[in-house]
N, C-alpha and C positions, 0 to 999 in steps of 0.2 A: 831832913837832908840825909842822903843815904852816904855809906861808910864809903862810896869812891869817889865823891864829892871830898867827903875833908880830907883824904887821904893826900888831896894834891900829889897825883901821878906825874901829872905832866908840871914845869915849872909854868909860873904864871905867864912868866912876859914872851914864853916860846907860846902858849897856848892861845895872848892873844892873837899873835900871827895867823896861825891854826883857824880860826873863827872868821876871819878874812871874807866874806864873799866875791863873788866877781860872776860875769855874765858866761865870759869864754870857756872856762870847761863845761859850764850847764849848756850852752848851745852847740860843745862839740860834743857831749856825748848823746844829745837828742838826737841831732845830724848822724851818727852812724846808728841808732835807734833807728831811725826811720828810712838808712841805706838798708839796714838789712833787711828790713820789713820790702823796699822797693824790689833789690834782690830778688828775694824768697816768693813774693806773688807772682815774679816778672818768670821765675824757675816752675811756677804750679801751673801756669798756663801755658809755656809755649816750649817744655820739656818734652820726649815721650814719657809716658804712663811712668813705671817706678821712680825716676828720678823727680817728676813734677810732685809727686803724692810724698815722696819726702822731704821736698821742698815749702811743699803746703803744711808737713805736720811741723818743721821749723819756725814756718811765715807762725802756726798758732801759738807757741811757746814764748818765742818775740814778744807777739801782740798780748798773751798777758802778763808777759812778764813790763808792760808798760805801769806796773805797781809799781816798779820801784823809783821811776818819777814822779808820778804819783807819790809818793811817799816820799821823796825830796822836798820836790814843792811845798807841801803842808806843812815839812818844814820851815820852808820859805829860806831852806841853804841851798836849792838848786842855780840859782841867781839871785843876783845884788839887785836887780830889776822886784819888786814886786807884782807890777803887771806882768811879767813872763812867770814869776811863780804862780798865780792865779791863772792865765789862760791855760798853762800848761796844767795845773792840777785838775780843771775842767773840763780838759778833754778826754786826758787820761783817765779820769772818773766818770765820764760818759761810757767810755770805752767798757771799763769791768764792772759799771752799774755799780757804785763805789760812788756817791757825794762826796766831794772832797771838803765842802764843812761838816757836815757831819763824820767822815773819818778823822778829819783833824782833830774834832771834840772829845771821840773817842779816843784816839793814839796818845794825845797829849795827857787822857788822865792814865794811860799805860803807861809813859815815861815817867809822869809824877808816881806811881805808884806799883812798878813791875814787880811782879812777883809776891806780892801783897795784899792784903785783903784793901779794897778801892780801887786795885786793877780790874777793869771790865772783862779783859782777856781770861782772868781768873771764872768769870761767870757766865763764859759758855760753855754749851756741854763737852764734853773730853771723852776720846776713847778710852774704855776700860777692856780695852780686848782687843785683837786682833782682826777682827770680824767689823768691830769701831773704827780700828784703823783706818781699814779698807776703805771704809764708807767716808769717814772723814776726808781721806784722801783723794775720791773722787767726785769733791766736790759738791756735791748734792745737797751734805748740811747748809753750804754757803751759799746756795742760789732760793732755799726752805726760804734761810734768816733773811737774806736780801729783801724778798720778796714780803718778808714777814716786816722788815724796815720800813719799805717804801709807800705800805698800806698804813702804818701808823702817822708816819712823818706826814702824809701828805692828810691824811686827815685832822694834822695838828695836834699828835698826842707826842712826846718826844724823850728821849731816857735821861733819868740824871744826870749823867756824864757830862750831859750837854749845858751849859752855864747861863742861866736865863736873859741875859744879855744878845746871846746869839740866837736863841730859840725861833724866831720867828722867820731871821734870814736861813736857816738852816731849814725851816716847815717849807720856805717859799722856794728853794734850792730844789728839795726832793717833790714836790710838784710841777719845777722847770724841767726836772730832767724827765717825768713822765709825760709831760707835754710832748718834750723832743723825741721823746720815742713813739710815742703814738703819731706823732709829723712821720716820723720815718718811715712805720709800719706801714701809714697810708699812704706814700708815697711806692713803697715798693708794689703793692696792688699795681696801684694807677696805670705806673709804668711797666708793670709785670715783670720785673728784674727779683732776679734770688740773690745780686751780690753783695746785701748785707748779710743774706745769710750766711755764705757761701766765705764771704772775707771778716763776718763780725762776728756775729752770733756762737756759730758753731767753734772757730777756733775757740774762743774763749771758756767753751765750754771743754774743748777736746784736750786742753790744755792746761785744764783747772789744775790735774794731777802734781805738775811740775809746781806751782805755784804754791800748793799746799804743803808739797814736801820739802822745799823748799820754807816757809812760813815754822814750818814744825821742829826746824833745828833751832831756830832762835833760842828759844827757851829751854824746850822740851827738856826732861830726865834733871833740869838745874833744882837747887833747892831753895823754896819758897822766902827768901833772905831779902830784907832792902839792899846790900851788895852789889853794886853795878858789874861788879869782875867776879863774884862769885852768882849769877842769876840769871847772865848770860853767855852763849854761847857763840866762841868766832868758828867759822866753819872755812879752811881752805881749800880754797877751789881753783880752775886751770884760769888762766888770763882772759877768755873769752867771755865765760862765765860772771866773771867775776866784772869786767866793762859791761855784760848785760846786766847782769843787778847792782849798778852802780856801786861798787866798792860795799852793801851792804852785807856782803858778807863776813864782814871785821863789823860785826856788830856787839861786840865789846866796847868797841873804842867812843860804837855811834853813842849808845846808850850812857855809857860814863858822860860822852862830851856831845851831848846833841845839836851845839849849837855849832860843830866842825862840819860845815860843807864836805860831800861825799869822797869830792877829788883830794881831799888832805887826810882821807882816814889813814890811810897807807902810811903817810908820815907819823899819824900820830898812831897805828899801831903799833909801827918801830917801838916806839916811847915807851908805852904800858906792854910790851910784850913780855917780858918778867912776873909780872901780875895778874896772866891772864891764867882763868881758874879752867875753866872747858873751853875745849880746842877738837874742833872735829877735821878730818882730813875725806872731804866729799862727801857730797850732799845725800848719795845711795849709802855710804859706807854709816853716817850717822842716822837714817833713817830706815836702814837694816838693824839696828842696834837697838831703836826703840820699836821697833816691831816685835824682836826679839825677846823685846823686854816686857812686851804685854803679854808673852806669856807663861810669865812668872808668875808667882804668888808672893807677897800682894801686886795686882798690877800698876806699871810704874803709873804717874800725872802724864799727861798730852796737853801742853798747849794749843789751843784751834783756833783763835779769831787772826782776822787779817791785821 
């Protein structure tokens, strides 16, 4: 149990509040999720030229930043509904090629163990340069590993992390979802249409950038401590921002208290803001800092997994 567990930051009987779920903010923030997504295609097609083409590079930031329900869900604090945390983590995990059992297998031994030797996050590879940075940052490593994922999973070979209880719904998971994409692929043929590519494929790729430097303040530059408040990092960011990555950007608060639904982090930031050890003010400003900082000697740690 790590030192921001017994520390009891928050008092108990405010925290059970805190842990509350409910359906309604998980269905209004999907709802403006997916207005702005309506928006932003609705601006790429029937804009002139400049304005459409920055409305498409938006529409792809949106659509990966659909991680961060994703990443609710497998919580399963996005709603008091179980079915809606499972449909939604499903689609969102369609979406960025991302199983959402197998990212929950994964995530959850990152919470039981951040920053720690039996964190998985610890045992991908990390830039040790600037040059890694780069590369890390444009995604490339995470579409290798994906790809490197989806070829073991679906042949039934599957990583520790994963708890042999689950192993087989999570081998049959990463086989559904390459079924549904080979449905797709051939369907776009058939019909001769590019707008999966055009609306799926490519943004997520064109977009990876954001998602990654964004992923890289979590931790990055913290020291390798069981510490919940000393091993993570909250990063402030402008209110749009910050409704787009579902309040994950007070990820102190998440990590101390995983089981606080997104729409109470804010409360329970208030709470632990006195204790909070790293504090970034924007997401360019912290991840100029560790760019910065790879190159120094010795080069700092990079956290890289999603």
């Amino acid at each position: 149990m790590s030192q921001a567990r017994r520390s009891q930051a928050i008092d108990p009987d405010v925290l059970s509040g805190l842990v509350m779920k409910t359906d309604g903010a998980g269905l209004g923030a999907l709802a403006l999720h997916l207005l702005l997504l309506g928006l932003l295609a609705a601006g790429s097609l029937w804009l002139p030229p400049v304005p459409a083409a920055l409305c498409w590079c938006g529409y792809a930031v949106v659509l990966v930043f659909s991680f961060c329900p994703l990443h609710e869900t497998i919580h399963e604090t996005a709603f008091a509904s179980r079915g809606l945390n499972r449909g939604v983590a499903f689609l969102c995990g369609l979406i960025l090629f991302l199983p959402p059992r197998y990212f929950r297998s994964f995530h959850m031994t990152h919470h039981r163990h951040t920053q720690v030797p039996g964190d998985p996050e610890l045992g991908v590879p990390k830039p040790g340069s600037r040059w890694g940075y780069v590369r890390h940052v444009s995604g490339l490593p995470y579409w290798v590993a994906q790809g490197r994922m989806f070829l073991r999973y679906a042949s039934g070979r599957v990583d520790d992390f994963v708890p042999a209880s689950r192993r087989d719904a999570v081998v049959a998971e990463a086989r559904r979802f390459l079924l549904i994409y080979g449905a797709l692929a051939t369907l776009s043929v058939v019909f001769q249409t590019a707008a999966l590519w055009w609306y799926w494929i490519l943004p997520v790729m064109v977009a990876q950038p954001a998602l990654r430097m964004f992923l890289l303040a979590e931790h990055t530059g913290c020291p390798e401590v069981p510490d919940m408040f000393d091993n993570t990092r909250t990063t402030l960011t402008n209110p749009l921002l910050q409704r787009l990555c579902w309040n994950m950007n007070l990820h102190t608060a998440h990590h101390a208290y995983a089981g606080i639904p997104f729409h109470r982090l804010p409360q329970a930031n208030r709470l632990i803001s006195d204790r909070l050890v790293h504090v970034g003010h924007g997401y360019f400003r912290v991840n100029r800092e560790i760019y910065r900082a790879l190159g120094r000697k010795p080069a700092a740690a990079v956290a890289g997994a999603p």
